[in-house]
C-alpha distance (Angstrom), angle and dihedral (degrees) to the residues before:
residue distance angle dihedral
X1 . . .
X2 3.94 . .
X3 3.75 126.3 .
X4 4.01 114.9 -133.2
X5 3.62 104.9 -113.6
X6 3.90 111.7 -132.6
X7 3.73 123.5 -117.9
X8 3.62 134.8 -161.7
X9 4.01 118.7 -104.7
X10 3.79 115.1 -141.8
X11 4.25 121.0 -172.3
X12 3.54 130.7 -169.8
X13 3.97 113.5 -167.4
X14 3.54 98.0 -165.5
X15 3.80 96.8 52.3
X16 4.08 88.2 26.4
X17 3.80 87.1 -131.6
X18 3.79 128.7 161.5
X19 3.97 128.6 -158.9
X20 3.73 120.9 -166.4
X21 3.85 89.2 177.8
X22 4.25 145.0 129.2
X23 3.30 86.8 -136.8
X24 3.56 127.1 117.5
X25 3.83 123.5 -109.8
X26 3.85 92.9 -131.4
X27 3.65 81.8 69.7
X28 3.48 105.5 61.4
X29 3.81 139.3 89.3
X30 3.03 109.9 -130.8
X31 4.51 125.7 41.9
X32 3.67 104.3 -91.0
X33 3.27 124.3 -167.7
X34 3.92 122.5 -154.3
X35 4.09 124.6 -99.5
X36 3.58 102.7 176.9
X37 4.26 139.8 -96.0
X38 3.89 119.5 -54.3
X39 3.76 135.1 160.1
X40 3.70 119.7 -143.4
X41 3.67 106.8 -71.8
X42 3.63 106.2 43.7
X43 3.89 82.4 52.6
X44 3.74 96.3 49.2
X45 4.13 81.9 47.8
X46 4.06 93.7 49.9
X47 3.75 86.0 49.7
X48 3.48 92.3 58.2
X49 3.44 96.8 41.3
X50 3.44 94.0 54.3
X51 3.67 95.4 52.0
X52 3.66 79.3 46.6
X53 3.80 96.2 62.3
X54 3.48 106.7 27.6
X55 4.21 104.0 22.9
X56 4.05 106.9 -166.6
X57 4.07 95.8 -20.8
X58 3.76 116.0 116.1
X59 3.84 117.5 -102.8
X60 3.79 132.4 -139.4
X61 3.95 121.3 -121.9
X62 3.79 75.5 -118.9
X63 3.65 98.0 54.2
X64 4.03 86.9 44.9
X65 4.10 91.9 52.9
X66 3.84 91.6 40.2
X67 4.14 94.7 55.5
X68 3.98 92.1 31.7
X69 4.17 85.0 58.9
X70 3.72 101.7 49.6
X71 3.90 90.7 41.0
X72 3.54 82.3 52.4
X73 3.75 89.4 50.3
X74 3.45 95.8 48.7
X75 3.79 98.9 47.4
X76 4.27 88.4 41.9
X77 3.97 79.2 57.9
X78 3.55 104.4 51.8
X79 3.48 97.9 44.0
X80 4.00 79.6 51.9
X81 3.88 95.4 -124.6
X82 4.03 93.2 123.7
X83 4.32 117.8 48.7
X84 3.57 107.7 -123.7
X85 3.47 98.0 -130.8
């Protein structure tokens, strides 16, 4: 059985880009500004929840942070790493 390795996600609001990447910011293009750690599914499953929530309408870094930490939240509790108090 293999573990998903975790990767960094990366947003830009102005350009609406996403990273999932192990790749350092000071390499990128564009300003990036750091989400959090995720492996594969849980990023596939913020994708889709952000389309979800906010369909084609630009999001705010805030926005972004806000739905990547309750995701995070969520999946911390089901694979009972957090107490759900």
């Amino acid at each position: 059985m293999t573990f998903n390795r975790t990767k960094k996600i990366y947003f830009h609001e102005s350009t609406q880009k996403v990273r999932w990447t192990q790749t350092s910011s000071d390499n990128f293009k564009y300003d990036y500004k750091y989400i959090g750690n995720a492996n594969e599914p849980e990023f596939d499953l913020l994708m889709d929840f952000l389309w979800f929530l906010y369909e084609d309408k630009e999001i705010t870094f805030d926005q972004f942070f806000d739905t990547f930490k309750e995701l995070r939240t969520f999946c911390d509790q089901v694979k009972g790493l957090v107490d759900k108090d």
